[in-house]
Every structure is written in C-alpha cells, then in structure tokens.
MDTraj code that builds the backbone (N, CA, C; nanometers):
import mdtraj as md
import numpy as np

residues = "UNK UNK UNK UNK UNK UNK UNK UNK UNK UNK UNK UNK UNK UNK UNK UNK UNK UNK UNK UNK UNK UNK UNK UNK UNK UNK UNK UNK UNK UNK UNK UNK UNK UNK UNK UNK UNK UNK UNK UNK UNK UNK UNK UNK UNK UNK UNK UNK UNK UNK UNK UNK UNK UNK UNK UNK UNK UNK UNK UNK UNK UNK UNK UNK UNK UNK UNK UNK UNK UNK UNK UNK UNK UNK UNK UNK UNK UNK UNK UNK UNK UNK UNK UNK UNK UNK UNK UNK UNK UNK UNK UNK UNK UNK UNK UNK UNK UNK UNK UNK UNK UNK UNK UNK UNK UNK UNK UNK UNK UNK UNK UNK UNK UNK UNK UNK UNK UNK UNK UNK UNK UNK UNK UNK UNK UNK UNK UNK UNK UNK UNK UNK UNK UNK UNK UNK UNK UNK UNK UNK UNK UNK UNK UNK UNK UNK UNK UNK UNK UNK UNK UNK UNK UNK UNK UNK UNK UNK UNK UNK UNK UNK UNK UNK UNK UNK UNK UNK UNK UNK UNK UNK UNK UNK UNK UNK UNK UNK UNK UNK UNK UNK UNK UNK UNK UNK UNK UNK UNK UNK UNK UNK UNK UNK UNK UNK UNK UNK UNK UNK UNK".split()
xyz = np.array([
    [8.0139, 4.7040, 14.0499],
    [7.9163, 4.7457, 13.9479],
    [7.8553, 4.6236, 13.8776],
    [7.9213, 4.5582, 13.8349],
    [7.9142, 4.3945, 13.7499],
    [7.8538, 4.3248, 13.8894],
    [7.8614, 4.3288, 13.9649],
    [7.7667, 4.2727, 14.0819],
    [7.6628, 4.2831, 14.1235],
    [7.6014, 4.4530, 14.0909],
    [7.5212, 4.4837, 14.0977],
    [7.3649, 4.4704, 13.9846],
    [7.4518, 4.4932, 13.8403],
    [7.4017, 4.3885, 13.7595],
    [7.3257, 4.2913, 13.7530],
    [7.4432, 4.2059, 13.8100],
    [7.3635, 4.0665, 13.8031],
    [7.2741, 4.0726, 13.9014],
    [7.2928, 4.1064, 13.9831],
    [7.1600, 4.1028, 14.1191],
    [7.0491, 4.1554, 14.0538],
    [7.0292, 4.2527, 13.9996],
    [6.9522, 4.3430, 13.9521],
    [6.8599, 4.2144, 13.8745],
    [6.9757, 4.1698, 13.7773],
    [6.8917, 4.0653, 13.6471],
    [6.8728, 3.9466, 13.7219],
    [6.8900, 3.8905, 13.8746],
    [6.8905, 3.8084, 13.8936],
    [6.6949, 3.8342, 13.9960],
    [6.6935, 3.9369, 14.0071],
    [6.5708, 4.0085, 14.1007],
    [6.4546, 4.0074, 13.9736],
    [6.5104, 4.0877, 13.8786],
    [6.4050, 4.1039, 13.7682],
    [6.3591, 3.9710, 13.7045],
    [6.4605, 3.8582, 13.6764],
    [6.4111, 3.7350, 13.6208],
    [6.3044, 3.6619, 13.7335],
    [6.3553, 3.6918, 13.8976],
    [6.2588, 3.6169, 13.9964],
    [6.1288, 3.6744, 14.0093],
    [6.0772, 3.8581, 13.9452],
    [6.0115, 3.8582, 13.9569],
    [5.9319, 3.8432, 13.8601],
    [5.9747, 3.8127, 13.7520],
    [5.8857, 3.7447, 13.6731],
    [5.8148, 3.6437, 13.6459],
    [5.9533, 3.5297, 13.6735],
    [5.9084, 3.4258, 13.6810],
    [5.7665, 3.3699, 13.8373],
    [5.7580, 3.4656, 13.9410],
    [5.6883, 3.4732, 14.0408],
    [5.5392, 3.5386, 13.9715],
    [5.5640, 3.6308, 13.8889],
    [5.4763, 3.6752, 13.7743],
    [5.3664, 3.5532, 13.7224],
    [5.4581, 3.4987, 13.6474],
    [5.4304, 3.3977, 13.5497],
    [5.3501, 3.2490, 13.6544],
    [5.4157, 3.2355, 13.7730],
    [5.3383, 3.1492, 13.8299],
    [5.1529, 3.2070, 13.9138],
    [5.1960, 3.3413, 13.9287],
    [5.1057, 3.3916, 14.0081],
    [4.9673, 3.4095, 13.9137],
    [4.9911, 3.4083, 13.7632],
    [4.8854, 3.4576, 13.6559],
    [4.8275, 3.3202, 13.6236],
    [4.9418, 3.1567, 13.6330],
    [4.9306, 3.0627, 13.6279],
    [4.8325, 2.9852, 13.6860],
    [4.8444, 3.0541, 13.7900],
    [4.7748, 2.9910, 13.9262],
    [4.6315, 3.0617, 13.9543],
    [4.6107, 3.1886, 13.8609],
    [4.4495, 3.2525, 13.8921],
    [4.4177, 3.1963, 13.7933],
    [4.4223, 3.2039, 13.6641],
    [4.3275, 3.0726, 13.5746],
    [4.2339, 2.9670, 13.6315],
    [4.1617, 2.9414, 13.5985],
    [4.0223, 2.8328, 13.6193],
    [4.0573, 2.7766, 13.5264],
    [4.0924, 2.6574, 13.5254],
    [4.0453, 2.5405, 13.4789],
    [3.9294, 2.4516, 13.4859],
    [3.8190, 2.4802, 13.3522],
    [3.7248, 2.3976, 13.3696],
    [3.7186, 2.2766, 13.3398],
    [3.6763, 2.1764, 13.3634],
    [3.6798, 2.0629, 13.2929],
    [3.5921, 2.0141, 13.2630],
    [3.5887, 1.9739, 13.1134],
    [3.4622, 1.9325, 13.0278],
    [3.4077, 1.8093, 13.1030],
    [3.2476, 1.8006, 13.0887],
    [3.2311, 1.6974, 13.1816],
    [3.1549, 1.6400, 13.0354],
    [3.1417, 1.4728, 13.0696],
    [3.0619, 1.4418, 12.9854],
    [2.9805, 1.3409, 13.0367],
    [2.8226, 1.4212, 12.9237],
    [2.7026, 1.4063, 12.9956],
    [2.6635, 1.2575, 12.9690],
    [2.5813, 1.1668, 13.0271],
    [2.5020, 1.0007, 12.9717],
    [2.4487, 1.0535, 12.8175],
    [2.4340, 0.9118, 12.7269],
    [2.3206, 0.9311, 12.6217],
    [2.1896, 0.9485, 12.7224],
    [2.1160, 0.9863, 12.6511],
    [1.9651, 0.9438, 12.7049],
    [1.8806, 0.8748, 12.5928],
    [1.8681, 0.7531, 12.6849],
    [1.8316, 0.6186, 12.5611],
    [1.6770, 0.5803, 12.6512],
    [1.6322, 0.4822, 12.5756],
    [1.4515, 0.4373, 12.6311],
    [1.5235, 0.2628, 12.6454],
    [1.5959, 0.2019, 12.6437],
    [1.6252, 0.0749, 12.6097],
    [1.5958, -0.0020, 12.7239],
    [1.5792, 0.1205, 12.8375],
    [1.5112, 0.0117, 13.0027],
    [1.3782, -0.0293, 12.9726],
    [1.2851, 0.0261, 12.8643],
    [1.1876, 0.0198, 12.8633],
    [1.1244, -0.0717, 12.7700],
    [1.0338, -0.1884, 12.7427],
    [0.9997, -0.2603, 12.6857],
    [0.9359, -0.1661, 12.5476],
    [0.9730, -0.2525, 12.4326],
    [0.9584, -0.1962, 12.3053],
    [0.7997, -0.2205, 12.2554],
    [0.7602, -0.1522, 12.1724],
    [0.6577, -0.1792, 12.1676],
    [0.6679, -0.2108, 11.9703],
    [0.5942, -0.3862, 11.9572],
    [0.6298, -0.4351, 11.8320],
    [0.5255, -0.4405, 11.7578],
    [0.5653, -0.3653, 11.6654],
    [0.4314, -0.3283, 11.5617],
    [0.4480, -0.4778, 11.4343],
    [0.3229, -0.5044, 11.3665],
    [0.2968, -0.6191, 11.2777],
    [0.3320, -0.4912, 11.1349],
    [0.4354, -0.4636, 11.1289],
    [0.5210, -0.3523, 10.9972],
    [0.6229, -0.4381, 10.9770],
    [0.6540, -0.4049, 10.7932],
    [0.7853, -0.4680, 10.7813],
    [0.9516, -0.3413, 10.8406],
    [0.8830, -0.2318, 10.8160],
    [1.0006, -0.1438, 10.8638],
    [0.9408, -0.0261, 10.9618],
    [0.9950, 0.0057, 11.0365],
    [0.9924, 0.2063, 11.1002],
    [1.0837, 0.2693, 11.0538],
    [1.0270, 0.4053, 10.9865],
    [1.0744, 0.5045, 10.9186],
    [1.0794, 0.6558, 10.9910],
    [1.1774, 0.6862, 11.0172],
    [1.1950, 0.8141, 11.0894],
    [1.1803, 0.9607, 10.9653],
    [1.0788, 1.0290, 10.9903],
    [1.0795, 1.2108, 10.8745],
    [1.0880, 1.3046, 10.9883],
    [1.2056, 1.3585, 10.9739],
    [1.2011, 1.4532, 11.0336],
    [1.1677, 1.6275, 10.9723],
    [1.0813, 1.7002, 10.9982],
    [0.9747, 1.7625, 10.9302],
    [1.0595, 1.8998, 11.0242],
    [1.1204, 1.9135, 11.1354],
    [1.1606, 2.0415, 11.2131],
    [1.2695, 2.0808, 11.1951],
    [1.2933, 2.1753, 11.1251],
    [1.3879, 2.2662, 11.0714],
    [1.3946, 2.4045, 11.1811],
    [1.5133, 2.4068, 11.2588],
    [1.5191, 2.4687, 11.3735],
    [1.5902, 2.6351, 11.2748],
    [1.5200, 2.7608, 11.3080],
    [1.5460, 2.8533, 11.2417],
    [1.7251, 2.8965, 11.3075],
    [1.7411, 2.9702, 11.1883],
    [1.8889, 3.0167, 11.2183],
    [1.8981, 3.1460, 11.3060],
    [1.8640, 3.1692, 11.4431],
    [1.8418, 3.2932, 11.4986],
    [1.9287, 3.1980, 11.6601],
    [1.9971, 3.3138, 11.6946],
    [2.0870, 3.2727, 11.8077],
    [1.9735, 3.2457, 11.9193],
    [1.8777, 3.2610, 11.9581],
    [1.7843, 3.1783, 12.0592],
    [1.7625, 3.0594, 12.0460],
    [1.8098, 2.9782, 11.9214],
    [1.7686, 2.8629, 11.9059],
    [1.8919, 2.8479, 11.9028],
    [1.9079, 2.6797, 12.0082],
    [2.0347, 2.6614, 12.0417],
    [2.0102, 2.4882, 12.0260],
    [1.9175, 2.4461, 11.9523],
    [1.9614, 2.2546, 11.8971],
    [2.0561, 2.2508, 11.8677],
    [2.1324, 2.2853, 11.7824],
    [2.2769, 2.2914, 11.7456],
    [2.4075, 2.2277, 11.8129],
    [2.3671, 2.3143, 11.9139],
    [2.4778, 2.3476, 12.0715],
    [2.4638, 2.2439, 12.1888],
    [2.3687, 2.2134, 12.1696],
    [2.3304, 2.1058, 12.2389],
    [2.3945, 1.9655, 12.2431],
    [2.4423, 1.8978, 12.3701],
    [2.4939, 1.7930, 12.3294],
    [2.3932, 1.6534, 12.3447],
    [2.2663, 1.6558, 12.3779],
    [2.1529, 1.5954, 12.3109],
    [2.0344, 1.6995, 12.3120],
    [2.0137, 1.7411, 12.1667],
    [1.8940, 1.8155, 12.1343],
    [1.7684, 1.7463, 12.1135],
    [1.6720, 1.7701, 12.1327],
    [1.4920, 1.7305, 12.1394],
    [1.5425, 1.6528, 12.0253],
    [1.5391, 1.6764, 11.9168],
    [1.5436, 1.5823, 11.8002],
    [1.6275, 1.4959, 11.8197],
    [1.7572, 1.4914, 11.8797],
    [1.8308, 1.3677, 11.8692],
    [1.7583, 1.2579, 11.9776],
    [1.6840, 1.3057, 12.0667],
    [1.6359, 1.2573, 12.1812],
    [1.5053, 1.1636, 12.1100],
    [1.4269, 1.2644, 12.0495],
    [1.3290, 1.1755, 11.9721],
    [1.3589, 1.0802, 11.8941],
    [1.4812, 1.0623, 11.7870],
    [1.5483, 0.9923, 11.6857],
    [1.5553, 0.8421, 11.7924],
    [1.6097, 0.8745, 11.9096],
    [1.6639, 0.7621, 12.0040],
    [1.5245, 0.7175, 12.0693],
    [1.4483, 0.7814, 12.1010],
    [1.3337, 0.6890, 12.1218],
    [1.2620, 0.6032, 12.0756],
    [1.2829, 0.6528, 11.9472],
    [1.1946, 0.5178, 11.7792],
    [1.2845, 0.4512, 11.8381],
    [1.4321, 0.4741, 11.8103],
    [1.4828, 0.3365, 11.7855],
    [1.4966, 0.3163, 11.9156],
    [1.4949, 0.2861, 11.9976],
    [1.4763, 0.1836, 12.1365],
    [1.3271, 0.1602, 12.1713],
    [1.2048, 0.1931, 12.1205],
    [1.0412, 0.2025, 12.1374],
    [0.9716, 0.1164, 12.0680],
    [1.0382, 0.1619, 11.9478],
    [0.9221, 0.1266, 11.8164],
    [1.0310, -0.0177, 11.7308],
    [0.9747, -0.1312, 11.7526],
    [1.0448, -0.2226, 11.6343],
    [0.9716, -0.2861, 11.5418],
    [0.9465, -0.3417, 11.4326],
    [0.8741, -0.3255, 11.3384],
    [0.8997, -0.5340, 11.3192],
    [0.8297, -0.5714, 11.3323],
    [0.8015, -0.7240, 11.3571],
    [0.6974, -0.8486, 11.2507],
    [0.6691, -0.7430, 11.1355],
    [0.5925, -0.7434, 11.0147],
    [0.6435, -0.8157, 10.9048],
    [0.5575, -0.8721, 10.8287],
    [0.6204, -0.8286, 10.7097],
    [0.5764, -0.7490, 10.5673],
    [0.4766, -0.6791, 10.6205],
    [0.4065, -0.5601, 10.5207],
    [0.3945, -0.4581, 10.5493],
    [0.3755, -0.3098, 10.5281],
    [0.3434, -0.2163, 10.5715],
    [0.4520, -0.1644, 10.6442],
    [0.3849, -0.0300, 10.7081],
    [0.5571, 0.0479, 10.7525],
    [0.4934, 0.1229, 10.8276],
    [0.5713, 0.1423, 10.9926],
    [0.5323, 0.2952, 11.1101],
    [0.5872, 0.4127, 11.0868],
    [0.5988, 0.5485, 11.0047],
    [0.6131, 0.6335, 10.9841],
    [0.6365, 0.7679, 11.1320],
    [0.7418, 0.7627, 11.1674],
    [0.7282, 0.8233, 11.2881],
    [0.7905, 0.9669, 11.1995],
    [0.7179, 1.1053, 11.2443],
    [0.6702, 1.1946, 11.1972],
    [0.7198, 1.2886, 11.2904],
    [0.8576, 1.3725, 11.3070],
    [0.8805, 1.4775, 11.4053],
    [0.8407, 1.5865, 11.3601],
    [0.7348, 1.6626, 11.4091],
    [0.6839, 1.7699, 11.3979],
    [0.7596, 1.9210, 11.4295],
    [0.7571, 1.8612, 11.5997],
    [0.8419, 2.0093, 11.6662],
    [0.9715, 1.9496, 11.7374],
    [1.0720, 2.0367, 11.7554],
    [1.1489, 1.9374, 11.8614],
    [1.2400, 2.1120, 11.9008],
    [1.1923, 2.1950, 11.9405],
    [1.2438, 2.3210, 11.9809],
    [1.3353, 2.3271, 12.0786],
    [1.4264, 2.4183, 12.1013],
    [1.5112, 2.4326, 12.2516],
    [1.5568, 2.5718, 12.2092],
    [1.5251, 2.6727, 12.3163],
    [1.5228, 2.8136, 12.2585],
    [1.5895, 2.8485, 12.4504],
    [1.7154, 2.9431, 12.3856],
    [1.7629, 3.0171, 12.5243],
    [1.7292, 3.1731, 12.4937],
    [1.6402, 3.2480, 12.6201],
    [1.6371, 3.3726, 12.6131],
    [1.6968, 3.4212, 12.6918],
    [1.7367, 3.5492, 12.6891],
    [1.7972, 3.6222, 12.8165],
    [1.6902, 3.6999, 12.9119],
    [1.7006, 3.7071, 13.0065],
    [1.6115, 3.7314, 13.0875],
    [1.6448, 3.8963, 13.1380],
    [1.5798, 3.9978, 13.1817],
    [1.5736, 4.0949, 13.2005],
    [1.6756, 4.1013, 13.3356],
    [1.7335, 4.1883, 13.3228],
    [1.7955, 4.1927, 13.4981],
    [1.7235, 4.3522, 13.5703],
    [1.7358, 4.3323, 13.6898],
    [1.7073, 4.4264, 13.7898],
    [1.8208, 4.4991, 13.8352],
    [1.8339, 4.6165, 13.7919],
    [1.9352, 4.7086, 13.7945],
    [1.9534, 4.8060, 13.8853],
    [1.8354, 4.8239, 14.0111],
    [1.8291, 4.8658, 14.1142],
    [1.9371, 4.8056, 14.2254],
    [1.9679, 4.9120, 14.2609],
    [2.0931, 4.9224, 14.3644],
    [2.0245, 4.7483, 14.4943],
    [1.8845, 4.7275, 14.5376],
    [1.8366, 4.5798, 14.5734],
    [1.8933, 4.5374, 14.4806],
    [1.8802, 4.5184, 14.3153],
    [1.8953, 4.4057, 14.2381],
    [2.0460, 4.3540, 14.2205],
    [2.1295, 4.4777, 14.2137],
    [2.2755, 4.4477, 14.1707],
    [2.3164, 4.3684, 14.3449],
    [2.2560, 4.2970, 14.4521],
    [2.3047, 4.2090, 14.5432],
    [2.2239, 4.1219, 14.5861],
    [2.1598, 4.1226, 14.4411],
    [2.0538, 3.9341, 14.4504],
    [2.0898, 3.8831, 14.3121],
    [2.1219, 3.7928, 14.3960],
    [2.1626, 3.6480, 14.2474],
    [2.0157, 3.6411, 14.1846],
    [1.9903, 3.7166, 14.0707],
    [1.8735, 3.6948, 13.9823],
    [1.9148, 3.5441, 13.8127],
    [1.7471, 3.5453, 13.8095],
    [1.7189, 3.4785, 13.6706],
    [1.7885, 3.5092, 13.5580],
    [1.8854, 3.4670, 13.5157],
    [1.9387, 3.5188, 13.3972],
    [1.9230, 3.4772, 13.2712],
    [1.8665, 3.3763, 13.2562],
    [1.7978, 3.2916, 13.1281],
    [1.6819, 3.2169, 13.1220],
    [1.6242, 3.1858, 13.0931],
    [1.5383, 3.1020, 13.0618],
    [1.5261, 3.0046, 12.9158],
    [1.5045, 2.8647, 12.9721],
    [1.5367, 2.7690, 12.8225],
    [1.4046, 2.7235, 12.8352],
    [1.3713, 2.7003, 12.6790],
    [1.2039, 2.6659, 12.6585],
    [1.2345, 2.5962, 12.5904],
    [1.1532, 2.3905, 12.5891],
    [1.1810, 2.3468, 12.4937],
    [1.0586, 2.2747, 12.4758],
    [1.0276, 2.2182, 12.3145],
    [0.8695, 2.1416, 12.3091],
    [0.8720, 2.0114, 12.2010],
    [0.8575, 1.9195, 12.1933],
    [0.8454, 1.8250, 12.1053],
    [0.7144, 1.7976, 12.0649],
    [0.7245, 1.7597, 11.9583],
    [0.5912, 1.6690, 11.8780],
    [0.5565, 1.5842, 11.7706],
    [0.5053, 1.4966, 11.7776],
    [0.5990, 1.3662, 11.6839],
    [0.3934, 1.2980, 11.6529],
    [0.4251, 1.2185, 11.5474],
    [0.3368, 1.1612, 11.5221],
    [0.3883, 1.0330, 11.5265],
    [0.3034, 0.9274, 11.5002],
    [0.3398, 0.7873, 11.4256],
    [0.1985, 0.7488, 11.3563],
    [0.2612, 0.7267, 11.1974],
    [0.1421, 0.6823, 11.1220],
    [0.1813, 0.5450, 11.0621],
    [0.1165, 0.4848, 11.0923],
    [0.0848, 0.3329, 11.0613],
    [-0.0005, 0.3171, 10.8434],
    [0.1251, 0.2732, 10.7985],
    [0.0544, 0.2567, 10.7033],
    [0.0649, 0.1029, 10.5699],
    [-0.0188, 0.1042, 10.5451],
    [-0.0280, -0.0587, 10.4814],
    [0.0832, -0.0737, 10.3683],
    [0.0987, -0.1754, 10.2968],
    [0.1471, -0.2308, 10.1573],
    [0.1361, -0.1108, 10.0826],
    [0.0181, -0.0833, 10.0294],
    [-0.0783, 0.0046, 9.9525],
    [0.0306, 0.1447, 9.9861],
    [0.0471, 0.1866, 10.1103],
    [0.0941, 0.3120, 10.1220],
    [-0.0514, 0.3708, 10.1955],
    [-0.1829, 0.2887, 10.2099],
    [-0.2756, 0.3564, 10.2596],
    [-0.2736, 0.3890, 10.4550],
    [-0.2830, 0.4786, 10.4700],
    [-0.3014, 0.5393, 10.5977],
    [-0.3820, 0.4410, 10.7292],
    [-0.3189, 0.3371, 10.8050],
    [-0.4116, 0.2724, 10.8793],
    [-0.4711, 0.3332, 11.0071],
    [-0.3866, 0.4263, 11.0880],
    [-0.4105, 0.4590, 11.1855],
    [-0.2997, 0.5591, 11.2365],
    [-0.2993, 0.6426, 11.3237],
    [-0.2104, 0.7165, 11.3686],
    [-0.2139, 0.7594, 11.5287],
    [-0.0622, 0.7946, 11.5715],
    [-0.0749, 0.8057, 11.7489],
    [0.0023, 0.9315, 11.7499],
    [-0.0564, 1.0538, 11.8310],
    [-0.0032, 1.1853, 11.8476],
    [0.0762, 1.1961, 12.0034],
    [0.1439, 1.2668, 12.0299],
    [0.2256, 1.3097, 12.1717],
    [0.2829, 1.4842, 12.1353],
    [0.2870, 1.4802, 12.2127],
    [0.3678, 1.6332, 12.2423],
    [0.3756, 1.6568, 12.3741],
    [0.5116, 1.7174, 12.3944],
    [0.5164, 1.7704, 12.5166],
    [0.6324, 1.8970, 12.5402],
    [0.5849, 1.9684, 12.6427],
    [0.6625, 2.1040, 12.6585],
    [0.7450, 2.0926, 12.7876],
    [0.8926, 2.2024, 12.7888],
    [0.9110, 2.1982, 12.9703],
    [0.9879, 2.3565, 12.9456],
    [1.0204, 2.4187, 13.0830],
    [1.0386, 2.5546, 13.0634],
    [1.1410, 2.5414, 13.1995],
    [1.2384, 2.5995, 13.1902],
    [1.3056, 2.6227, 13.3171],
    [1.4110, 2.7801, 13.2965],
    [1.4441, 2.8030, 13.4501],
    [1.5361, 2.9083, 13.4342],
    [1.6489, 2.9250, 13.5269],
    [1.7227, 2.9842, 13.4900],
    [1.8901, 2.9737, 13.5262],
    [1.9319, 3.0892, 13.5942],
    [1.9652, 3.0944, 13.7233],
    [2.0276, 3.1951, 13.7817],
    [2.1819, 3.2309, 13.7256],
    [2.1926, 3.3493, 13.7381],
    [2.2916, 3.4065, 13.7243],
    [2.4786, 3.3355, 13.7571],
    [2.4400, 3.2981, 13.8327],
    [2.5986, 3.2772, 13.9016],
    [2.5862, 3.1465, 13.8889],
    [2.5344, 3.0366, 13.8093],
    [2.5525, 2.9138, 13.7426],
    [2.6514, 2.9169, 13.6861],
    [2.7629, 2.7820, 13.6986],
    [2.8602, 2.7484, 13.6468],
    [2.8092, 2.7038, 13.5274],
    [2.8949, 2.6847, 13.3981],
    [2.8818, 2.6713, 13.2866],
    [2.8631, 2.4848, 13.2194],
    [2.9009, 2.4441, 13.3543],
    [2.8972, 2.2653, 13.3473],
    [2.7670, 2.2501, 13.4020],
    [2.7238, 2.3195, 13.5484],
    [2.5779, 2.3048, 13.5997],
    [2.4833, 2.3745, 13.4711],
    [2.5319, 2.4634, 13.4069],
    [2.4147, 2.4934, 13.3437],
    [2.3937, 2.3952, 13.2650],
    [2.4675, 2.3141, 13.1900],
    [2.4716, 2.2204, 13.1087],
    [2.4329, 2.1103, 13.0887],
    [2.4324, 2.0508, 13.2573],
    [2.3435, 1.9448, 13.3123],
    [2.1846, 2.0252, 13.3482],
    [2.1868, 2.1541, 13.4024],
    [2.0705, 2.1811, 13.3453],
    [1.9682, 2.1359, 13.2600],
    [2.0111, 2.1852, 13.1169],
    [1.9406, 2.1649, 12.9920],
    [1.9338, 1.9782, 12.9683],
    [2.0373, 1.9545, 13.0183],
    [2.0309, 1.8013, 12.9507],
    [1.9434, 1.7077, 13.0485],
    [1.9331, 1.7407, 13.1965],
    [1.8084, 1.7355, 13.2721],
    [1.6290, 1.7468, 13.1938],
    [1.6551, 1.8511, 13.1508],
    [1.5558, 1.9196, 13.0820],
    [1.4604, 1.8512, 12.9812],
    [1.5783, 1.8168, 12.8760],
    [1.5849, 1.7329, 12.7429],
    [1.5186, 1.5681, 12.7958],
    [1.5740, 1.5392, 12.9563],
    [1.5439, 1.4103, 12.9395],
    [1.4042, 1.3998, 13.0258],
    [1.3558, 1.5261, 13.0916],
    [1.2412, 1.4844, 13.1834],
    [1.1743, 1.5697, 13.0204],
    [1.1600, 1.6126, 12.9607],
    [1.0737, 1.6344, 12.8332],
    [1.0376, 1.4969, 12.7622],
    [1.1329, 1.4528, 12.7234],
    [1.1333, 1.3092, 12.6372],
    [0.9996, 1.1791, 12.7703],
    [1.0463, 1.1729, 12.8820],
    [0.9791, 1.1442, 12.9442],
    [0.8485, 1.1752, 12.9646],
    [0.8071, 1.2992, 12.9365],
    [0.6703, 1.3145, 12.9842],
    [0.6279, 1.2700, 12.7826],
    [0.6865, 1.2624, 12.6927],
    [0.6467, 1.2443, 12.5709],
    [0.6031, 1.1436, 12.5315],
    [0.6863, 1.0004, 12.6506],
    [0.6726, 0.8911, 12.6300],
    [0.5932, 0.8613, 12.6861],
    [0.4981, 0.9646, 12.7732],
    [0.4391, 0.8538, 12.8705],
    [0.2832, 0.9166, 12.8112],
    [0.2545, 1.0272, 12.7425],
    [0.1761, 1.0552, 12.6127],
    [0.1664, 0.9509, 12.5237],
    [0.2160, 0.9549, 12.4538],
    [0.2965, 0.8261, 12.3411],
    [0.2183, 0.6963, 12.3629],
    [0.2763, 0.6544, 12.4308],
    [0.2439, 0.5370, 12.5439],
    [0.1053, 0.4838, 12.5193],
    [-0.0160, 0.5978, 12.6036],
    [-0.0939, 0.5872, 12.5773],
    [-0.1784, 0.6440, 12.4782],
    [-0.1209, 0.7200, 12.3843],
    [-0.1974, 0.7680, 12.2252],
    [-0.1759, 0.5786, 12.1589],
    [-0.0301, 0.4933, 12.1792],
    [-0.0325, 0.4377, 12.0826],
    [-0.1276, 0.3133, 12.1343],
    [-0.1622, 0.2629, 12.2658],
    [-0.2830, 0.1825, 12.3106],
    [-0.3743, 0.2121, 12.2596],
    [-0.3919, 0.3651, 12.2374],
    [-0.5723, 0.3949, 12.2515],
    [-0.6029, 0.3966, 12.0396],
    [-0.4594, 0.4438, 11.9908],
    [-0.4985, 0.4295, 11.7971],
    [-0.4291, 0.3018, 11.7625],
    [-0.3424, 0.2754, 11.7765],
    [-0.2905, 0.1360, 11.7608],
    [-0.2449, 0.0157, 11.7397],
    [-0.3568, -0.0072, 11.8950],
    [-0.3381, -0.1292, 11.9618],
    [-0.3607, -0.2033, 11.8445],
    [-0.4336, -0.2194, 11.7516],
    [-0.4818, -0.3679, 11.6766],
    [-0.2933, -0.4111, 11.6132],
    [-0.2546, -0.3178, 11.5901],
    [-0.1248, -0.3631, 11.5138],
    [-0.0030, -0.4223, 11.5753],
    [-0.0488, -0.4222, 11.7124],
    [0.0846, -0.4612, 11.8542],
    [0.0886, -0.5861, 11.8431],
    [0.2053, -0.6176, 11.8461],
    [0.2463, -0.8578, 11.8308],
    [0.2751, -0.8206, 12.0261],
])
top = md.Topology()
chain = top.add_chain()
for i, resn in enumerate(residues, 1):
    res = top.add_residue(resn, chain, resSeq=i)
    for name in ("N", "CA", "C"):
        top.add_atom(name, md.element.get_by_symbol(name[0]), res)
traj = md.Trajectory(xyz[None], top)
C-alpha cells in the first residue's frame, strides 16, 4: 500500500514537473532590440555668422491614443532636435538662428479588416502610421529684428501587415522617422541656400 503511494506521488510530481517544463518551453521570448540614434553628423554643418541657435519647440502632440510620439523610441521631434544640433552651428558673434518646430506628428491608425471568409486567409493591412514634420529657421539680428527665414516640411505614410512581429514593426517606424528627417533635410538644404545664403561663413 505504502508502495503504492509513493509511486503514485512519485508519477504525480513527474507529471508536473514535465508540466512545468512543457509551459516553459511554449513561451516566446522576445528580445528587445536596440535601435541606432539617428544623427546628421555625416553631413557637413552649415555655419551661420549668429552668436547662438535656439531650438522653440511650438508642437504639442494631443493626448488621444493615435498619437504615439511618446512611445516612440526616436519621435519626429527628437529627430528634428538632433538635426539643429548636428546642421546648424552658430559661428557669430551677434544675432541668433531661431529654429522653429512647427509640426512633428506620428499617428498609428487601425486599419479596417476584411472579414469575409477570402479575408480571414490573407495576411491583410493592419495599421497604418502617418507621420509629418515642419520646422522653420529664422535668422535674427542684435536688435531681435527678423533677417530672413528658411521653411521645410515633409510627410511619409506607411502600412503594416498583420502578422508583423513586434521588433519588425518597430524598425518599421524608426525606418520611417529616418527616411522623413531625410527628405526634410534635403528641403532644408535648399530653402536655407535660396533665404540664407548671405549669413553662411
């Protein structure tokens, strides 16, 4: 009887512990990946005759769960912040470049699904991320008077299938963030040749 027992408790502990490895072993482990800064510092600076550059940031991202700057581990605005400072250096000793963030958006929507007996066995669109920047730079004297100013903006839109891993989606957006900043700079670029140029060392 006492033999039987123990077998019994010796069966029930193995199948638990066979339990415990088997629940062990379906878990996913993701692993956080971590993404580059995205910096402009490959790129030759452009040196204004200012004693300082002054960053205002003017975009106040609303509190509604589509807007996801927050969450972001480089948002439009931090992206813009990093472009003054690797772009713009101030080589003066009067006057000041006023760089002016207007927009710097990143908005996730959910996307409609197709619920037809076709749709439930196609990997569909399941999000879509929209993001837009817009920045000024105003050039202004001693005085505080207004010398000149250079505009950019730029938009990008992409969307996310369904069965995206949560790290690909991630490099996603941060893809996103950096071919945006890119097409901003290359606006930029030439707004600040064409208003300006007189102030470039």
């Amino acid at each position: 009887m006492t033999t039987n027992i123990a077998r019994r408790n010796v069966l029930i502990a193995g199948l638990a512990l066979g339990l415990s490895v088997l629940a062990t072993g379906c878990e996913t482990q993701v692993e956080t990946q971590r993404l580059p800064d995205i910096t402009f510092a490959h790129l030759p600076a452009f040196r204004f005759d200012v004693a300082q550059i002054a960053v205002d940031s003017r975009f106040a991202a609303p509190a509604t769960a589509t807007h996801i700057e927050g969450r972001m581990s480089t948002s439009p605005e931090k992206a813009l912040r990093q472009w003054a400072k690797d772009r713009l250096k101030a080589v003066g000793g009067t006057g000041a470049l006023r760089v002016i963030i207007q927009d710097a958006t990143a908005t996730r929507t959910e996307l409609p699904r197709d619920e037809s007996f076709k749709g439930k066995f196609t990997k569909q669109q399941a999000e879509r991320y929209d993001m837009s920047v817009k920045a000024a730079l105003s050039l202004v004297d001693a005085g505080g008077a207004e010398r000149g100013t250079a505009l950019a903006q730029a938009s990008r839109s992409i969307t996310v299938r369904e069965d995206v891993s949560l790290n690909d989606r991630e490099k996603i957006v941060f893809d996103q963030v950096d071919q945006l900043l890119a097409d901003f700079n290359t606006e930029m670029e030439a707004s600040i040749r064409q208003h300006l140029a007189p102030w470039l060392r």
